[in-house]
C-alpha positions, 0 to 999 in steps of 0.5 A: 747331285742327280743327273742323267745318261742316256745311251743307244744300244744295240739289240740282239734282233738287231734293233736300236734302243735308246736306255736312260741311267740315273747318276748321282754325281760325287764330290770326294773322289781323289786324285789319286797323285802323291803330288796333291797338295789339296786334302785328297783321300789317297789312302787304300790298296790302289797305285798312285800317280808319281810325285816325280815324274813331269807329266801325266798322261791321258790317252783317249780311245783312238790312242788306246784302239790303235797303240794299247801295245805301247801303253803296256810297255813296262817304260809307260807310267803315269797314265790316268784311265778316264771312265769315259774311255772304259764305257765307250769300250764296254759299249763297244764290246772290246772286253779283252782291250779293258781288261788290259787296261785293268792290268795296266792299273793294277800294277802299282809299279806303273803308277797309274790310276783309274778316274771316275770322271764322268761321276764327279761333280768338278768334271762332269760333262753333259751332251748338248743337243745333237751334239755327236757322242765322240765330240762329247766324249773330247770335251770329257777329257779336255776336262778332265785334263784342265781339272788335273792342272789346276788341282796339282796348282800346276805342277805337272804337265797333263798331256791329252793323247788322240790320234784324231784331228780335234779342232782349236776350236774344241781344244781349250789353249792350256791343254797340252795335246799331242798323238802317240809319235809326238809324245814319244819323239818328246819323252823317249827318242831313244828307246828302240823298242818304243820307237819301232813300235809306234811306226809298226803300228802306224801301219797296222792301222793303215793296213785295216783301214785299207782292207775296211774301205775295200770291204765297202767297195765290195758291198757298194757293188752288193759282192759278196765278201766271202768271194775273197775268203781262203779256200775253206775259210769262212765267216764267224757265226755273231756271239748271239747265235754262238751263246745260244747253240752252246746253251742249247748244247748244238755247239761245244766251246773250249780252249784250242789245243795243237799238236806239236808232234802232229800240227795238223791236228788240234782238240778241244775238249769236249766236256762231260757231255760228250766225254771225249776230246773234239778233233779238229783236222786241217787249217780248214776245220781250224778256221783261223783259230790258233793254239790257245785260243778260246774257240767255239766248235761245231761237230761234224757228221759221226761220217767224218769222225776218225782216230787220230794220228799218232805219228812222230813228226819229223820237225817238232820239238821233243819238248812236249806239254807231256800231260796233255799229250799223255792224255791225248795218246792215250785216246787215240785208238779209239774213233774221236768225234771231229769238228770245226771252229766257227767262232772265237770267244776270246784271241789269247794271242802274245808274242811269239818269237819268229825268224824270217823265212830263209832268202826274204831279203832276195824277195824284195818288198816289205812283207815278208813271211816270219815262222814262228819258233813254236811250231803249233803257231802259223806262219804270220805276214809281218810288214819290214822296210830294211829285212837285212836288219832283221835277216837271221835273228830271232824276232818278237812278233805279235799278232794283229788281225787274220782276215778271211782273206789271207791264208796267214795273219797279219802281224808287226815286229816288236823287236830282235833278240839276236842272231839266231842259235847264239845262246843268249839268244836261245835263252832270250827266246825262251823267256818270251815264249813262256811269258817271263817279264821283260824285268825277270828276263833282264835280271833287274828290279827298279830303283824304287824297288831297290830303294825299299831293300835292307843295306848289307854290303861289305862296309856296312853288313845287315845285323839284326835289330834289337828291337825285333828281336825282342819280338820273336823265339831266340833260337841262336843257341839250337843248333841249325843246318841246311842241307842244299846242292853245291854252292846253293845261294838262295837258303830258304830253309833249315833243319834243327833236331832236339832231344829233350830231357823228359824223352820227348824230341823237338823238331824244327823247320825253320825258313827265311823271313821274306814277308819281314822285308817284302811288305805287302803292295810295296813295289818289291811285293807287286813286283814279285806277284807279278813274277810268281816264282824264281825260273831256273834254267839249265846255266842260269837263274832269273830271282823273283826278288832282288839279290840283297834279299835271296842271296844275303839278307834273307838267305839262312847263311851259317856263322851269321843271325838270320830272321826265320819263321819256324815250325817246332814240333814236340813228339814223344818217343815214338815220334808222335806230334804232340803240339806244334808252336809257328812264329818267328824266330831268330836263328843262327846256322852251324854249317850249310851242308850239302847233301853229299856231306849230310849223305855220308853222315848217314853211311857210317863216316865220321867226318865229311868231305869238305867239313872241319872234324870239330863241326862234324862232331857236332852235326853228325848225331842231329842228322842221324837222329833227325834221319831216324824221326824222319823215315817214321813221318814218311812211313806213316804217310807212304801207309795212307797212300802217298806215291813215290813218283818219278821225274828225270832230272840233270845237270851240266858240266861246263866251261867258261866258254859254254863248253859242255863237258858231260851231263850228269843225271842227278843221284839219288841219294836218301838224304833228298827223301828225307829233307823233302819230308821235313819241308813237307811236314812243314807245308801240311801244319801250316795249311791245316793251321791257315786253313783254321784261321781262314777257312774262306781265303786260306792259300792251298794246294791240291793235287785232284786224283786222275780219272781212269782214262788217263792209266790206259797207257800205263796199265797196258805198259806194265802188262806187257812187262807183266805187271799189273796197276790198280788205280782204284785209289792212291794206296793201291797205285803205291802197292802197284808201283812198289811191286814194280820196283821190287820186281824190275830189281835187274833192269832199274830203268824199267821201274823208273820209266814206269813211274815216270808214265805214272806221274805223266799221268797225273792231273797237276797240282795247283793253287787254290784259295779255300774259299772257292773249294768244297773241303774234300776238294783240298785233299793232295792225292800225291802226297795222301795229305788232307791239307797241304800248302806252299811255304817252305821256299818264300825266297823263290815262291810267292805262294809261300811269301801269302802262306807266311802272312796268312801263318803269322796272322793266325798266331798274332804275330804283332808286326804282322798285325800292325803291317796289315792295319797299315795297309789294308791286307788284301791277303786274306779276300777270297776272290784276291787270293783266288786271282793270285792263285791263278797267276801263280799257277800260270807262272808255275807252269811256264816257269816248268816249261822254260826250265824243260826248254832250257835243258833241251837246248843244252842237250843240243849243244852237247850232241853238237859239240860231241859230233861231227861227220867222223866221230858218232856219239853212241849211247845206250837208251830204252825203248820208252814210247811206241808211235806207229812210224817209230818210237821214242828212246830214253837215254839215261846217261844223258837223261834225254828223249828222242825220236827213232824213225822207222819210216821216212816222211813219205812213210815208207818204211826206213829200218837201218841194215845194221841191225843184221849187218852189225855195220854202224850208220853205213846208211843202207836200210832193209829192203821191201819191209813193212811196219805193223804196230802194236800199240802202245807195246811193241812195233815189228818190221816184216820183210820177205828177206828175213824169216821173222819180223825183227820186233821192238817191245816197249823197255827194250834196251837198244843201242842209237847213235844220237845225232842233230836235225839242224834249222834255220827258223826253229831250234836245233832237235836232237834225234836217233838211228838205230844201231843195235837192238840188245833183244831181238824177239823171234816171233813165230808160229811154232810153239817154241820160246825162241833163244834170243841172240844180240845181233853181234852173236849173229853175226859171229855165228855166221861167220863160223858157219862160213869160216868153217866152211871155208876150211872144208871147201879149201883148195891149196891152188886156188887163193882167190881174193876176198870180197866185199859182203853185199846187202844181199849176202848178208840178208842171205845169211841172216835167213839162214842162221834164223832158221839154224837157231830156231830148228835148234831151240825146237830140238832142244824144246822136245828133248826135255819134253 
């Protein structure tokens, strides 16, 4: 049937045009309800309506503009998206609330579905003359909603959702309507979160349409909107003329990034056109935008362009998005080009946790001002009745709306996550922050998702079945192992070495078979998705699947028969790949080893710590032999280039009560080079073999290789220490950094903090699907592989979970190829593998980020609880970055980095007297100096009292005294004050090589000097009582001694001349 569909739409000059569709209605679409009783088609990839639940939802616009929050909330299901709300937002403009919507469809967990009503024949309706669109659109849903009834033989309650006043008259009786606090007084009275929101939101939307009838007061009275604008805030230029100037190359667009160690700056990128990044300075030139968003920048006159600080700010996190900053650093010598953001092309607004600032409930009144725990956010105007509740809690904000009016957004409470600086709390605000999932965050998986799960409990254990096995390569009798940390749960992988008779070795990875038990669009796999990987923090872990799976079923336990998916290679003597079987197996694992036990295998012991002497004869000769294969295979990929690169990694000793009794940076031993060479062996087969089957959707990571801007910093950190980088390519940076290590043989931590710059530097590695790269874009410049994918850890990664289904189609594997006929695959779509990996991305990211959070907030509580106002926490740290107010100081032992300031806020200058006096943390500071920096090198205090500038290089080693900045609204941040300096550089004119002296020498050697001319000047009747050394005395005498040292180094210099 042929019908037609007019609409009005707006032109870019403003003008009117009235635009006619021909439709052509259907008669075949589904219901999409697993409650149908009819002959629907609801088969395909796609979520379904329940056959549980009582009741459908359909919201209209009104429900959608004002309360899309709720419907996003995990609790909502069964929501039946009509296509009459989609064309009214995509007329509207409102992309970003339709994609939300997307989102809200495309997770099969909220059973909720997409119906094209407005081009099927049974609920079709047509405007009648002069009749307004939005009572038209009414009439749609109400139709919509009667067909629903009586195709489901009324089954279920369909509940049409408005917040607008629709007469009886428009209404037919037998719909259920109802606005959005009705349903949710009906269906959930006692969800908290649910409730709050639904009266927060209510007062978001009287508080627009306030503002918006002022607006037209204004106008009525032809002022000007702008008379009420913030100083220095003005209107947004319209989309139209914004597309043009960034085509026409006038403006320059990009994603807004703020400085957390310097939040008065903010950047965008400028691209390849201007080749440096775009500084935006001040809330004025920032002009509303907040971190994050996608802003439109136009550049202010050369005039105006500046270099860009590099200061430490004094409340900012030590937690730093460390590449972006490395990046940024790295550029600011140089004079930026400056900007300010006229336009927004797209709000990334989320939630944001936030503490109410200190004394709100003094105040009085419901608006009140929250601060945001990530500092880069701005402050927001929240409205609350009873602030008591809420007073000293960390919050769940969110951001509505910042007029130009205000010099904050508006925003509303979600809800509270508990008094503030209590852990769980803390972990809590950490998971909002970086976007984990209310259900990863709570630990917990549905019922439905449960339901999907193999049993295996004590009565009734998880066997194998016989069936299965008869598929896959019985490997039970090889002997197999795992090499893990202690008490490791989660076993993705294990290691088995063979010698065969002909000479030949048979080596195999072998790693749990996820994809077996998690079959694709199940609730388990949307679930997992969604989560992208498991997040390890500092105390805890939050799994991407479910316990029965990561720690039981699938996890490669020993003395039990285990599903895998194994890699075996056969190699000849020399360790030569000669061919590479993939399938699935069977196994059953020897022993889970530790790498400490498979360690002192290596180091000559017979029998390891921990193990039966009978297993150790047995599992000693594999690791050996396995050890020997492997350093080959690394060998051979160290040659063509691949790096050794640095990270700093610890781990908490704790009590039961969250004491934390040490810190342990993690050892190095060769065992984890090797295990990790296995895994990576493993990931470049699979990749070349999926990228072989599927050359246009083969799930891929690459690494893309830097661009030489971003080695300035380290280059000119190893000059210094007088070694010199190429970076021309990978091999040359491996030569470079090995020249390093060998060179800094006495000092360790220089070498390691120099690779640590090196990986700082790097572009970070990420997901792609092959299909939307060029091949030589695949190429993994880290580990110098030219295919390279994720599939070793399918238990905690859902990038391997894809590489596993897309492994296991290319060798034909049959239950493989019978689940993806069932189910419509969708692995192995270029464009569906592209937006997984985007997710994946993300999630990876954040996931890093929350892990880097956590461990700071250990690093807290451990100076908090090893503090206090008599005893001092003392350690011994490396001078790791210089900034031109201070530096920042690398503790080993605790594996932490903070900030030394040199100069107070104000910016004058602060350097602690103990350096000189030998005195800890006596609070006096040298008087009259001044700072001069020498970036990124060295930094020197200068002052009249002493005879030469006390000089601190880059890798100094330095002693500190660690201590604890406290907050009310942001976490508390671990800084230093300098204590000692272990070498002090005299820097002078003279053509001498000054000795260098530690300070406690100094200060020994002038009390000699004194003591022995005590004795000199000694008269037997006068005793006089001893004095207290002032400031003055001792500055005296430091003068005093510098000159001594340095006459004697000049006659010691001439005497060999």
């Amino acid at each position: 049937m042929r019908t037609e569909r007019a609409f009005y739409k707006k032109t870019k000059n403003d003008s009117i045009i009235k635009l006619v569709r021909e439709q052509y209605l259907r008669t075949d679409i589904p219901c999409l309800s697993k409650a149908c009783p009819s002959t629907c088609n609801n088969e395909g990839p796609h979520g379904f309506l329940s056959a549980t639940t009582d009741h459908y939802i359909i919201p209209d616009n009104s429900v959608i503009m004002r309360y899309l929050e709720i419907l996003e909330q995990e609790e909502i299901t069964g929501i039946i998206l009509s296509q009459t709300v989609t064309i009214n937002l995509q007329q509207h403009d409102k992309t970003r609330t339709y994609r939300k919507l997307r989102q809200i469809i495309n997770d099969s967990r909220r059973n909720s579905v997409m119906f094209y009503n407005e081009i099927f024949e049974n609920t079709k309706v047509l405007r009648k003359p002069h009749e307004p669109s939005s009572k038209r659109d009414w009439r749609a849903l109400c139709q919509l909603a009667l067909w629903y009834d009586n195709h489901l033989n009324h089954q279920k309650k369909i509940i049409l959702l408005s917040e607008l006043p629709h007469s009886e008259i428009d209404t037919p009786t037998q719909i259920i309507r109802m606005n959005t606090k009705q349903y949710l007084d009906l269906y959930y009275p006692h969800n908290l979160l649910l409730q709050n929101l639904v009266h927060v939101l209510a007062d978001v939307v009287l508080d627009e349409e306030e503002e918006y009838s002022n607006k037209i007061k204004l106008t009525s009275k032809h002022t000007k909107s702008h008379h009420d604008a913030v100083s220095g805030y003005t209107e947004y230029k319209s989309i139209e003329e914004l597309e043009v100037g960034i085509k026409s190359n006038r403006y320059f667009s990009g994603t807004l990034r703020c400085r957390k160690d310097s939040r008065d700056q903010a950047y965008v990128h400028g691209g390849g056109q201007l080749g440096k990044d775009i500084l935006i300075i001040g809330n004025e030139n920032r002009n509303r935008a907040v971190h994050g968003d996608i802003v439109v920048v136009d550049l202010l006159s050369e005039n105006n362009w500046t270099t860009a600080t590099n200061e430490i700010a004094f409340n900012s996190s030590n937690a730093e998005d460390e590449f972006e900053e490395d990046r940024f650093i790295s550029t600011t010598a140089s004079n930026q080009p400056t900007g300010r953001v006229i336009g927004i092309l797209n709000r990334n607004w989320r939630s944001y946790v936030a503490t109410l600032q200190e004394g709100s409930s003094e105040q009085g009144g419901s608006i009140h001002l929250a601060i945001p725990l990530d500092p880069v956010i701005p402050k927001l105007r929240i409205r609350y009745q009873d602030v008591k509740l809420i007073e000293d809690q960390r919050i769940v904000v969110r951001i509505d709306n910042w007029p130009i009016s205000s010099q904050y957004p508006n925003g509303h409470f979600v809800r509270s996550l508990g008094p503030i600086h209590q852990l769980d709390t803390e972990i809590s605000a950490i998971l909002v922050e970086h976007s984990i999932s209310v259900s990863q965050a709570s630990q917990g998986f549905s019922q439905v998702s449960l339901n999907e799960m193999p049993i295996d409990t004590p009565e009734n254990p998880w066997k194998p079945n016989e069936d299965e096995v008869k598929n896959r390569r019985d490997l039970r009798d090889l002997t197999v192992f795992s090499i893990d940390p202690p008490n490791c749960q989660d076993i993705d992988d294990a290691l088995s070495i063979k010698e065969l008779e002909d000479g030949k070795i048979e080596l195999g990875v072998h790693i749990a078979d996820v994809s077996y038990f998690v079959k694709e669009n199940y609730v388990t796999d949307v679930e997992a998705r969604s989560r992208g990987t498991t997040v390890y923090l500092a105390d805890r872990r939050f799994d991407m699947l479910p316990s029965v799976l990561s720690e039981k079923v699938c996890s490669l336990r020993h003395k039990v028969d285990r599903y895998s998916v194994s890699v075996i290679w056969t190699m000849d003597k020399n360790y030569n790949i000669l061919n590479t079987w993939f399938g699935r197996s069977i196994i059953r694992s020897s022993c889970e080893m530790e790498y400490e036990q498979a360690q002192q295998f290596l180091d000559g012991k017979q029998v390891a710590t921990g193990l039966d002497p009978s297993l150790c004869k047995k599992l000693k000769p594999s690791v050996i032999k396995l050890a020997q294969v492997l350093r080959v295979i690394r060998d051979k990929r160290l040659a063509k280039g691949a790096l050794e690169l640095e990270g700093s990694e610890i781990k908490f000793k704790m009590t039961d009560q969250h004491e934390i009794t040490d810190i342990i940076p993690k050892d190095s031993m060769e065992i984890h080079g090797l295990v990790a060479e296995a895994m990576i062996l493993a990931n470049a087969s699979v990749g070349k073999r999926i990228y072989d089957g599927y050359k246009d959707a083969a799930i891929l990571r690459h690494h893309p290789p830097p661009n030489q801007g971003q080695f300035e910093r380290l280059v000119k950190a190893a000059k210094s220490r007088g070694f010199s980088v190429d970076f021309s390519s990978n091999k040359t940076l491996a030569e470079s950094l090995k020249e390093i290590t060998i060179g800094c043989k006495d000092d360790p931590e220089i070498a390691k903090l120099l690779r640590t710059m090196a990986t700082i530097a790097m572009n970070e590695a990420g997901y792609i699907s092959s299909g939307h790269y060029p091949i030589n874009e695949y190429y993994h410049y880290g580990l110098a592989l030219e295919f390279y994918t994720h599939f070793t850890s399918p238990i905690r990664r859902y990038a391997d979970v894809v590489a596993h289904r897309q492994l296991l189609m290319c060798v034909e594997d049959p239950i493989a190829v019978q689940d993806t006929n069932l189910r419509e695959s969708i692995m192995f779509k270029d464009g569906t593998i592209s937006a997984i990996c985007d997710n994946l991305n993300l999630k990876s990211r954040e996931s890093k980020f929350a892990q880097r959070d956590s461990t700071e907030l250990f690093q807290s509580l451990y100076v908090l609880q090893h503090t206090s106002d008599e005893v001092q926490l003392i350690e011994r740290g490396v001078i790791s970055e210089i900034r031109s107010n201070g530096f920042y100081v690398f503790v080993p032992r605790l594996g932490l980095k903070g900030p030394v300031y040199l100069k107070e806020k104000d910016g004058n200058p602060s350097v602690p007297l103990s350096l000189i006096s030998g005195k800890q943390d006596d609070g006096e500071t040298i008087p009259n100096c001044t700072i001069e920096v020498n970036m990124p090198t060295d930094i020197s205090v200068l002052s009249a009292n002493l005879p030469h500038p006390i000089q601190f290089n880059l890798f100094d080693n330095v002693r500190v005294s660690l201590k604890l900045r406290k907050s009310h609204a942001h976490r508390h941040m671990v800084y230093m004050t300098l204590v000692d300096l272990e070498h002090v550089d005299v820097v002078g004119k003279k053509p001498a090589n000054p000795v260098r002296m530690t300070n406690k020498d100094m200060i020994h050697a002038i009390e000699e000097e004194e003591a022995v001319k005590s004795e000199t000047n000694k008269k037997p009747s006068s005793r006089k009582k001893k004095k207290q050394t002032s400031m003055s005395e001792i500055l005296e005498k430091f003068s005093r001694m510098s000159v001594i040292e340095t006459r004697s180094t000049v006659d010691k210099s001439l005497q060999k001349q």
